[in-house]
C-alpha positions as CSV (number, residue, x, y, z in Angstrom):
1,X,25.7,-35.7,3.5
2,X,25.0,-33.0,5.7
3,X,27.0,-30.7,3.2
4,X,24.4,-31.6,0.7
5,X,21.6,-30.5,2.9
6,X,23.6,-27.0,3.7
7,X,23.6,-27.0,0.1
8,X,19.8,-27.9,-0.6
9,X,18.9,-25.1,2.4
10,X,20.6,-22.5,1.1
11,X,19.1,-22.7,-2.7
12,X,15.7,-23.1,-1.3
13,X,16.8,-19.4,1.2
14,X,17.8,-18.2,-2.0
15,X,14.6,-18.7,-4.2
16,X,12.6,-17.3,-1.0
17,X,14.4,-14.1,-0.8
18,X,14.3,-13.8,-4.4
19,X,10.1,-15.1,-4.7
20,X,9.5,-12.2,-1.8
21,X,11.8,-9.4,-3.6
22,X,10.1,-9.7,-6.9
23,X,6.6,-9.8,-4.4
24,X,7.6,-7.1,-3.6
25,X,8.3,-4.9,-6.6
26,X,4.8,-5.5,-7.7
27,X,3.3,-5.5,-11.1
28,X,1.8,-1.5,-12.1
29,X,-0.3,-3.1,-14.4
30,X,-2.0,-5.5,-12.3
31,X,-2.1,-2.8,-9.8
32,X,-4.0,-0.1,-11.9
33,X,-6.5,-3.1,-11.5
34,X,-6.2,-3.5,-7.7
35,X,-6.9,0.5,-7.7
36,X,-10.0,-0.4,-9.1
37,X,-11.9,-0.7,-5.4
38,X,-10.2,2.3,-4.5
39,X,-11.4,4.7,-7.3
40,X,-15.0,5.2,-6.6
41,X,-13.3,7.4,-3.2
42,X,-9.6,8.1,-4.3
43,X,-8.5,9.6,-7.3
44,X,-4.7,8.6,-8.4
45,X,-3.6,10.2,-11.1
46,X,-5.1,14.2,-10.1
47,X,-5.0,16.4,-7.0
48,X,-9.2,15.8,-6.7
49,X,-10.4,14.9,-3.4
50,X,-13.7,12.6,-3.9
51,X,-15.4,10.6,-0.9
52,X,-11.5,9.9,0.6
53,X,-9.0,12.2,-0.5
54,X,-6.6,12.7,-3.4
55,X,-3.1,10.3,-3.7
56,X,-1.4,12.5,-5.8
57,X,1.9,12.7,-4.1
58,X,1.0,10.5,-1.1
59,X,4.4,8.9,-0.4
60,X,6.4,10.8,1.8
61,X,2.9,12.9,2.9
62,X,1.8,13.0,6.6
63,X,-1.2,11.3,6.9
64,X,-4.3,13.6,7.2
65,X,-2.6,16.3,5.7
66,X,-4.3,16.8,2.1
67,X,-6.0,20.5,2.0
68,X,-9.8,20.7,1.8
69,X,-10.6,17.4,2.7
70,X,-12.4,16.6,5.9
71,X,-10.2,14.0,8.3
72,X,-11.3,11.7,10.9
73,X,-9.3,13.2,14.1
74,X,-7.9,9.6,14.5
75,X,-5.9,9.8,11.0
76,X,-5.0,13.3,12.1
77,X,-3.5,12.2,14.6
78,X,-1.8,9.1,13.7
79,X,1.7,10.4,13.4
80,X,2.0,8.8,10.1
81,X,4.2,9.3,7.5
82,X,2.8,7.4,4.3
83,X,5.5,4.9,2.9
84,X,5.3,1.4,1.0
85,X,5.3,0.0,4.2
86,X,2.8,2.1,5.8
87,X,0.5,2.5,3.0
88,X,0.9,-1.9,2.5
89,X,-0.3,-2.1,6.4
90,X,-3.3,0.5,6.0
91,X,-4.8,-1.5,2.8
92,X,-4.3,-4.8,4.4
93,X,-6.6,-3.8,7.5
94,X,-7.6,0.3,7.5
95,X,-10.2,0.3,10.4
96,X,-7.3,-2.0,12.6
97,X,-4.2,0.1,11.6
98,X,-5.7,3.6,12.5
99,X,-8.1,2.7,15.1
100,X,-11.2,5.2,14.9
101,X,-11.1,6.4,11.3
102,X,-13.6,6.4,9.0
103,X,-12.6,4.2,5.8
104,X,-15.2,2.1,5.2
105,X,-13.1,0.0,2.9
106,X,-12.6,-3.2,4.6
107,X,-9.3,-3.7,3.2
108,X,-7.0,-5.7,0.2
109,X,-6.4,-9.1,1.9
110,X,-4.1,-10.5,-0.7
111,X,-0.4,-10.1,-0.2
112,X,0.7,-9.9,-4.0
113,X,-2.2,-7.1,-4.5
114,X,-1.0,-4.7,-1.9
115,X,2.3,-5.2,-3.5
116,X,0.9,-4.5,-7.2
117,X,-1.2,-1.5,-6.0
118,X,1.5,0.1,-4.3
119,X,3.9,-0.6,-7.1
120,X,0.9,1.3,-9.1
121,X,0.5,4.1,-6.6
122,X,4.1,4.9,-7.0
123,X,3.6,5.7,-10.6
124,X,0.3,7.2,-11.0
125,X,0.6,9.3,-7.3
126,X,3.9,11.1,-8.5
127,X,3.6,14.5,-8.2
């Protein structure tokens, strides 16, 4: 009986780890669409700074580091290095992550859209 269980608990570990892994590949596609809200102040896919600045090559960048654009002193100072991770905490909640910038954006609340927008931003933001 309790074997069964064992058995039943580890299946259901199994399909969790795997639901959360393919969460967290994200869909490009559904991304693009994600990137949607961000495009008015971001441009993806060229090294154009608008009201926010240019992603082109953001993974791996320090944040507040793109040239010509005007930083809040909070974001240059932040110490960050954008990643996924980094970049999927920013989105979720800009103004709480780096306290005292000045993205008005009030952030991408779903879970599966962070992952699809990131999953985007790794393809269009290669530089």
């Amino acid at each position: 009986m309790v074997a069964r269980y064992l058995g039943t608990a580890i299946v259901a570990g199994a399909l969790a780890l795997a639901s959360t892994a393919a969460l967290a590949q994200g869909d490009a596609a559904q991304g693009e669409k994600v990137f949607n809200q961000c495009k008015a102040c971001h441009a993806a896919d060229e090294p154009q700074n608008k009201v926010g600045p240019h992603q082109v090559g953001v993974f791996g960048r320090a944040a507040g580091s793109v040239e010509d654009f005007r930083y809040s002193k909070a974001l240059e100072e932040s110490g960050i290095t954008w990643t996924e991770e980094t970049i999927a905490e920013y989105v979720a909640d800009p103004r709480g992550y780096i306290k005292g910038n000045r993205m008005a954006f009030a952030g991408v609340q779903k879970e599966e859209d962070i992952a699809d927008l990131i999953a985007y931003l790794k393809e269009a933001t290669a530089n």
